[in-house]
C-alpha positions in Angstrom: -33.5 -89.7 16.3 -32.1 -87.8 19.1 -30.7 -89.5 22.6 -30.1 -86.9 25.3 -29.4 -87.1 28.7 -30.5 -84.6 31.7 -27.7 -84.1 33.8 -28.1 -82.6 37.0 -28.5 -82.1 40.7 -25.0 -82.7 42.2 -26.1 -82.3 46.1 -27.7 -85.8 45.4 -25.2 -88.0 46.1 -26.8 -91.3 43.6 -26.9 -88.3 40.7 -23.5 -87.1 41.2 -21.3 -90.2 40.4 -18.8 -88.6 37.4 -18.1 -92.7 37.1 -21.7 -92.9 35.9 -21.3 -89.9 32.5 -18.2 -91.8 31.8 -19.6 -95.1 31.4 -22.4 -93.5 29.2 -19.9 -92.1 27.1 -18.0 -95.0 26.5 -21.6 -96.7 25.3 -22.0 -93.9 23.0 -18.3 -94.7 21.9 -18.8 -98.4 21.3 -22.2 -97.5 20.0 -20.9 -94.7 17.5 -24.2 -92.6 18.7 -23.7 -89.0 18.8 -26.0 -87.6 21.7 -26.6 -84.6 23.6 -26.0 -84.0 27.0 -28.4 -81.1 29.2 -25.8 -79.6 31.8 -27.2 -78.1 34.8 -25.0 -75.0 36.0 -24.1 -76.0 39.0 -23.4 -79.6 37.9 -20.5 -78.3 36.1 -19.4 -76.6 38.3 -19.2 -79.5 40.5 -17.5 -81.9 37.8 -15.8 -79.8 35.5 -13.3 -82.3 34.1 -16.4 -84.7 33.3 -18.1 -81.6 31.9 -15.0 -81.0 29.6 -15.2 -85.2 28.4 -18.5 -84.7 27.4 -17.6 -82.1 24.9 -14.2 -83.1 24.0 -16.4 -86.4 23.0 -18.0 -84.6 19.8 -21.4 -85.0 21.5 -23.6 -81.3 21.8 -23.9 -79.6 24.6 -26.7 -77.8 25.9 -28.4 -76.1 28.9 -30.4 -77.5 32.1 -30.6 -74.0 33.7 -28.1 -73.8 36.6 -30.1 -74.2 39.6 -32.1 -76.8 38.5 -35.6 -75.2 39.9 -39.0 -75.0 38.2 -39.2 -71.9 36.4 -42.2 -71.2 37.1 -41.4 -70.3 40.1 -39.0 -67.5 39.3 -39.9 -64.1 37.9 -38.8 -62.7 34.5 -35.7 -61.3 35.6 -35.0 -64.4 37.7 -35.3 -66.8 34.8 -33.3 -64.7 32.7 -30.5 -64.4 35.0 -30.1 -68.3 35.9 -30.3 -69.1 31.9 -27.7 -66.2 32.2 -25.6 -67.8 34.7 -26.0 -71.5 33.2 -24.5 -70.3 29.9 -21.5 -68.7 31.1 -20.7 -71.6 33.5 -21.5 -74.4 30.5 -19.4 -72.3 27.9 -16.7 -71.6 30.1 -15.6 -75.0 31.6 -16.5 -77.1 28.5 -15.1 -74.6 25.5 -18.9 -75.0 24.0 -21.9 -72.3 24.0 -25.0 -74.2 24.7 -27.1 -71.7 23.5 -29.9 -71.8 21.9 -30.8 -75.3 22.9 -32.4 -75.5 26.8 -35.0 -78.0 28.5 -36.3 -77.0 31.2 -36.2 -78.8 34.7 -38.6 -81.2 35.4 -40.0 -80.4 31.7 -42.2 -78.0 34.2 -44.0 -74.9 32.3 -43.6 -76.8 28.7 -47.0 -75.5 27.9 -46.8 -72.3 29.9 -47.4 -69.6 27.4 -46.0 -66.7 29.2 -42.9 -68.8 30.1 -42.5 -69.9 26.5 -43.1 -66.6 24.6 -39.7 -65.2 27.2 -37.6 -68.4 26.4 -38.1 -67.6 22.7 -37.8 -63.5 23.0 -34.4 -64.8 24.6 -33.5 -66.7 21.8 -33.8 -69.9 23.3 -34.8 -73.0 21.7 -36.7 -75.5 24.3 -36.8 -79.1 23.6 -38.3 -81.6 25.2 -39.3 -85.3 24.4 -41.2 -87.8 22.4 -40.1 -90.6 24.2 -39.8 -91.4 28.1 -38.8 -94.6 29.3 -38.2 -93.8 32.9 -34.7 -95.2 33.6 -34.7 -92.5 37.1 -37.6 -95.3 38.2 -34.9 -97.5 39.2 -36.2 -100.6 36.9 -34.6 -103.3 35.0 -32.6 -102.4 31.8 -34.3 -104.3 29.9 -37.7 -102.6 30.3 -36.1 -99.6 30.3 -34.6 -100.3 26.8 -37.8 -101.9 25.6 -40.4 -98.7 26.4 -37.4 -96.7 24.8 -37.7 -99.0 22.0 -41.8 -99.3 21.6 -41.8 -95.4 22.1 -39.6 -94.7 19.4 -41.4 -97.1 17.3 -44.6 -94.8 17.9 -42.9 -92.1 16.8 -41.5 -93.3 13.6 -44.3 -95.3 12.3 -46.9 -92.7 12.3 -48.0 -90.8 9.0 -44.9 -88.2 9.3 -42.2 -90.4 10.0 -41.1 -88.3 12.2 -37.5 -88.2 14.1 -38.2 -88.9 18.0 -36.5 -87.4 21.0 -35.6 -89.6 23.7 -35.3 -88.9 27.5 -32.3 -89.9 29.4 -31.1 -88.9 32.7 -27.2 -89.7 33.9 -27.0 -90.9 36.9 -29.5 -93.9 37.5 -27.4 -97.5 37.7 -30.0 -99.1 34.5 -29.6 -96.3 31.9 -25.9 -97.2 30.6 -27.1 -101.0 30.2 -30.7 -99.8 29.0 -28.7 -97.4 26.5 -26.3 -99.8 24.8 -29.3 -102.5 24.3 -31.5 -100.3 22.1 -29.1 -98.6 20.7 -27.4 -101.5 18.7 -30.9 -102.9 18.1 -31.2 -99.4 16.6 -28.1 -99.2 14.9 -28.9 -102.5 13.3 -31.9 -100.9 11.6 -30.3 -98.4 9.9 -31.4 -95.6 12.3 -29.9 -92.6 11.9 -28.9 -90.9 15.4 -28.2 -86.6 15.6 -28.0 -84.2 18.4 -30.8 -81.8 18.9 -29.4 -79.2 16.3 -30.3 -81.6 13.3 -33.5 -83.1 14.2 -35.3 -84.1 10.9 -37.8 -86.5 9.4 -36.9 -89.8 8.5 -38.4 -93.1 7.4 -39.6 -95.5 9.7 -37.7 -98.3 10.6 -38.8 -102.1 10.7 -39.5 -103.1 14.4 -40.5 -106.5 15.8 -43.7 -107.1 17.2 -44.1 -105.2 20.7 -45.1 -107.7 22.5 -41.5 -109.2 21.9 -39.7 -106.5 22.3 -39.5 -107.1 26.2 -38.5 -110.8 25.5 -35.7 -109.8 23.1 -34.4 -106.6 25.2 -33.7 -109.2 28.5 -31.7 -111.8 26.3 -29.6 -108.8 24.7 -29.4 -107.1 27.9 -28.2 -110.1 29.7 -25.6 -110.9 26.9 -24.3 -107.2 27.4 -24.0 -108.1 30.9 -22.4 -111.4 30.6 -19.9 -109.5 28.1 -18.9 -106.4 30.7 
């Protein structure tokens, strides 16, 4: 399964804490998860030695646009340009291309067709999600990290056994917490974790009953707690 994290909008001043990327990535470190991190443009430009961690981390790099608008509001050449501009800036200050891999803000114009058909005659590769657990609601971690959990679950039990996609964002205070709680139930499973560029199938993994999963997600999360 793939963990990624939208990174973005540094005018706001609760998403643009560097502090809060840094404490995700030492999770990922104690966790030994590679993920991948969606830079916005002009997030990097903002923050470019914590732009520069991310990659010097090992975990994949890849593009959020750089203005962090809904494309479907900009024409042809305007969405070409800012995919344009979001490249050079990402490649520049972190040393990585993020090319082909882009999601688009907001997710907005996944299923637009005419949107989709330039993103691909401009070699880009959109990816979105499988799984959502909301952690920019501002919730507890430990329902945050049980709907990540009972999502994935969903995903990898059905017929195709399928890898899932999980949604992310950087800068809300639960995700860190949230993050580290499934990801050592999920490490204690077996699961296998990638960055977007090796997304495959893989065999479901034993899960407890849902309806515990909430239960068992508060005790770990306040034993992570306790241990910070």
């Amino acid at each position: 399964m793939a963990v990624t994290f939208d990174v973005e909008d540094p005018d706001l001043p609760w998403h643009n804490a560097p502090s809060s990327v840094t404490t995700i990535l030492d999770v990922l470190g104690r966790v030994g998860v590679r993920a991948t991190f969606f830079l916005q443009g002009r997030w990097v430009d903002a923050n470019p030695d914590i732009a520069r961690a991310v990659a010097d981390a090992g975990h994949a790099v890849a593009s959020h646009s750089y203005s962090h608008v809904d494309f479907r509001q900009l024409s042809s050449e305007g969405v070409a340009a800012d995919l344009s501009r979001a490249r050079e800036r990402i490649a520049n200050v972190t040393g990585v291309d993020p090319f082909p891999y882009f999601r688009l803000p907001y997710g907005a114009g996944s299923d637009d067709l005419g949107l989709r058909r330039q993103l691909r005659r401009l070699g880009y590769r959109h990816i979105g999600w499988d799984v959502d657990p909301k952690d920019y609601e501002g919730g507890q971690a430990e329902t945050v990290a049980a709907a990540a959990l009972e999502g994935i679950d969903t995903c990898v039990s059905g017929d195709e056994g399928r890898d899932a996609v999980v949604l992310l964002h950087s800068w809300p205070q639960v995700t860190p917490l949230a993050l580290e709680a499934f990801c050592e139930v999920l490490v204690g499973r077996g699961a296998r974790f990638v960055a977007v560029d090796d997304l495959r199938s893989t065999p479901a993994l034993a899960f407890p009953e849902r309806t515990n999963l909430l239960h068992a997600m508060s005790g770990r999360v306040r034993s992570l707690a306790r241990s910070g």
